[in-house]
Residue, then its C-alpha position, 0 to 999 in steps of 0.5 A: x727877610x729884611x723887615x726894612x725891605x718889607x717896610x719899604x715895599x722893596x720886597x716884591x723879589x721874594x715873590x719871584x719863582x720858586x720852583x726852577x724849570x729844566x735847562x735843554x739837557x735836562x728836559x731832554x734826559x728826563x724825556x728819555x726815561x719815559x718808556x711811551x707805554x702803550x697803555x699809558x695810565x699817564x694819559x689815563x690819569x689826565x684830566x683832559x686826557x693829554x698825549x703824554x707819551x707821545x710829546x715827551x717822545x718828541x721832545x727826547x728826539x728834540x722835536x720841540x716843536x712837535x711836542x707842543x704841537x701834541x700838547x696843543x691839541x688837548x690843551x689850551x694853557x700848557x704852561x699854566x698846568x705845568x706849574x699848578x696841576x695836581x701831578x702828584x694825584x694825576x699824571x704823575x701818580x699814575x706813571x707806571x715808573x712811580x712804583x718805584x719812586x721815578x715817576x717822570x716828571x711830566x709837570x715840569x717837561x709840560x712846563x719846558x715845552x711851552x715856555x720854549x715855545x712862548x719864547x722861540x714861537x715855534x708851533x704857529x697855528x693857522x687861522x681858521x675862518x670863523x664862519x660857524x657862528x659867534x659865541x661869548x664867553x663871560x669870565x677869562x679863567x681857566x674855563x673860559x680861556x679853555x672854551x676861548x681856545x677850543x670854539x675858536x679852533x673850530x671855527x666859531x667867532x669868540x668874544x671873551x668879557x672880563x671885569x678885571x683890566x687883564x684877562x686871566x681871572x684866577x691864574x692872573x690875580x688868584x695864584x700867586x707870582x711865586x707859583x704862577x708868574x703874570x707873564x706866563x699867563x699873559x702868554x697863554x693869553x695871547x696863545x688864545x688871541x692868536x687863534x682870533x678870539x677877542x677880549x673885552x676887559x673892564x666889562x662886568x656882565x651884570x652891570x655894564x651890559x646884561x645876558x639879554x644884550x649879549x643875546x641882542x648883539x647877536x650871539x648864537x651861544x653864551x658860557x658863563x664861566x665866572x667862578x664862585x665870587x662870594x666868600x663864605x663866613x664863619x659862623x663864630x663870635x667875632x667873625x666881623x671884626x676888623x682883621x678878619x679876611x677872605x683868602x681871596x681877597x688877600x691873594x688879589x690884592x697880594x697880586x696887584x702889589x707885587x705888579x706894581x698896582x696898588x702900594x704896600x699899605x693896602x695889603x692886609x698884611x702888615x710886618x709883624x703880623x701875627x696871622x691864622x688862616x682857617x683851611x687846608x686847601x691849596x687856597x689856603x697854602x697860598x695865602x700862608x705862604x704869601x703872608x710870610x712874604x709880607x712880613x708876618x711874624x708867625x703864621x699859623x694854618x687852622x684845620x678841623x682835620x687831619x693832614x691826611x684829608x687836607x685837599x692842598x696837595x702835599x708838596x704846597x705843605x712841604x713847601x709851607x712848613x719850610x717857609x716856617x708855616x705852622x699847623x694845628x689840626x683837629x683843630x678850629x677857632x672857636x671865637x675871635x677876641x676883639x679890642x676897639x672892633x679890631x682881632x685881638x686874639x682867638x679862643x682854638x680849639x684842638x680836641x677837647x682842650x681850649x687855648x687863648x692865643x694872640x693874634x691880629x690877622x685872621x685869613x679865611x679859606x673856607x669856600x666861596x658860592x656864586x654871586x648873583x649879579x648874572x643871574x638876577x639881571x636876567x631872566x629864566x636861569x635857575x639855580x639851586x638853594x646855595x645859588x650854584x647854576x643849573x645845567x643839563x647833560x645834554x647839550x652839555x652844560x647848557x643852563x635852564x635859559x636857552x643858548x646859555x651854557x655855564x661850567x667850573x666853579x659856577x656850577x659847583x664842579x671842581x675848583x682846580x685849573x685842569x678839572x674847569x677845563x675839563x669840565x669847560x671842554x665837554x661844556x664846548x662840546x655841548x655848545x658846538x652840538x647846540x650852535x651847529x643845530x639851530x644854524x642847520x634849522x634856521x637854514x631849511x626854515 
């Protein structure tokens, strides 16, 4: 990497794609292979339970339209998924050809149909009369563009708040470019406009406007699906110093630099860096991988395990130690050494042995737990002792405050994209039953 170009900011090409799609040939003979079992342990092994066998049969017959029409109904962010999924534990890693290491490569057809589709438009889906009630939806992340797209099918009026300028939340600005281009997000963003919800941005629920003005506008029903905003710290000496940083602050403003937003200087990795990222999950894959992009000279991953219990999927590992990521396992930061209140060096310790290494950039990727700004402008929501928000079975994911429903991140379900909508699609579920039942009382009142 040219470090004139880092210098300069010239470097947003290094965030560009990495992972090449299929050409038509070849999405289509890798769809031939598939041999449409009729007790697909694919679909089994789907979180949201997605038609695997009979889309790829569609797209093997070049029935492209079809195929997302198939995809469609179980999911409303298919070109997201085909590119971050965990396909390797999931559809994938139960594909019966895997056994003998031809697994279909079901991620990237997913990823095939639907940029075809987002390009030539051809699955167009009708309007349905939004006549069934209105619901607000607070947060544009994976679980709230999920419950967007499913209530708005069903006939509900959807109104999403976003607190960023650009809908998305996590797919936008916690993923990086070279995983998860912004454009392919703002298509499936408009996927969901196009079923007639409609997004309000710069809107942070909390402050601009509360859960009891939401409730006065008149909306039967509220999902709170604002993920987990408040990092976690480590508890070791230095922990404050000057260079010590959330992941997820560093990815966001990683984003909002390779989108022209913000400049280079405000990135909070420079050239030269010298950067240890504390954890071993696909959060911390990205921000390794993003800090070798913006020039560090050496960037090591600190993890208190073994690789065989990282939760980042194997194939981000791969992928890091080719881009010259380093790791130390058993291994974890005992102090941070600090001069003039800046990171001067860490004390790691790796089994009973101690060593002193130089470093300037130390990345956290440790976890994170739910801000309070929601729940402490409004009143009857109970959360338990970490703050994480409370909700019952039935109707699914309703909290303890009546008509206010919440899931992903927020209520501490698992944090990748296809496990919130899943998790979103029961809560849409809950929330429909909810809706359908007070309308049907106020009716015969």
């Amino acid at each position: 990497m040219d470090s004139k170009e880092l210098r300069e900011g010239s470097n947003r090409h290094l965030f560009q794609e990495v992972s090449e799609g299929y050409t038509m040939l070849e999405a289509i003979t890798e769809a031939k292979r598939c041999l449409h079992c009729k007790k697909p342990l694919c679909r089994s092994g789907c979180p949201i339970a997605n038609d695997i066998p009979d889309w790829i049969h569609e797209l093997a017959q070049g029935n492209l339209g079809n195929a997302i029409q198939i995809i469609n109904t179980r999911s409303n962010l298919p070109a997201v998924c085909g590119r971050v999924c965990a396909h390797e534990r999931q559809c994938e890693g139960n594909c019966v050809l895997g056994k003998k290491g031809q697994a279909i490569n079901i991620g990237k057809l997913e990823r095939f149909v639907a940029d075809f589709d987002a390009s030539m438009h051809l699955h167009h889906e009708g309007l349905v009369q939004k006549n069934r009630g209105r619901i607000a939806v607070i947060g544009s992340g994976p679980a709230g563009l999920t419950i967007a797209g499913d209530m708005a099918r069903q006939g509900f009026q959807v109104e999403i708040f976003e607190m960023e300028a650009e809908p998305g939340g996590v797919l936008m600005f916690g993923i990086p470019e070279y995983r998860l281009p912004r454009e392919v997000v703002r298509n499936e963003v408009k996927r969901i406009e196009a079923l007639g919800a409609v997004f309000h941005c710069s809107v942070t629920v909390g402050h601009d406007l509360t859960i009891d003005d939401l409730f006065d506008q008149g909306f039967d029903a509220i999902f709170m699906g604002t993920g987990t905003g408040k990092p976690r710290k480590l508890d070791i000496p230095g922990c404050d110093a000057k260079g010590v940083e959330q992941a997820i602050y560093f990815l966001r403003l990683a984003n909002l630099y390779t989108a022209g937003s913000i400049p280079r200087k405000e990135v909070p990795v420079s050239v030269g860096d010298e950067v240890f990222v504390v954890g071993c999950g696909n959060t911390a894959m990205d921000a390794a991988r993003t800090a070798v992009r913006m020039g560090a000279s050496s960037v090591e991953i600190v993890y208190h395990r073994t690789i065989n219990e990282m939760s980042a999927l194997r194939a981000e590992y791969d992928d890091a130690v080719a881009e010259g990521v380093k790791f130390n396992w058993q291994s974890q930061i005992t102090c941070i050494h600090e001069e003039d209140g800046s990171v001067a060096g860490i004390t790691l310790k790796t089994g009973e042995e101690e060593t002193e290494r130089t470093a300037n950039r130390i990345i956290l990727a440790v976890g994170q737990r739910p801000a309070s700004r929601i729940v402490s402008t409004a009143k009857g929501i109970d959360v338990d002792e970490r703050g994480y928000v409370l909700t019952r079975e039935s109707p699914f994911g309703m909290t303890t405050r009546k008509g206010l429903f919440a899931g992903g991140d927020v209520v501490r379900h698992p944090a990748t994209v296809v496990h919130a909508m899943q998790n979103a699609k029961k809560v849409a579920d809950g929330m429909i039953r909810y809706v359908d039942a007070i309308k049907l009382l106020e009716s015969i009142v």
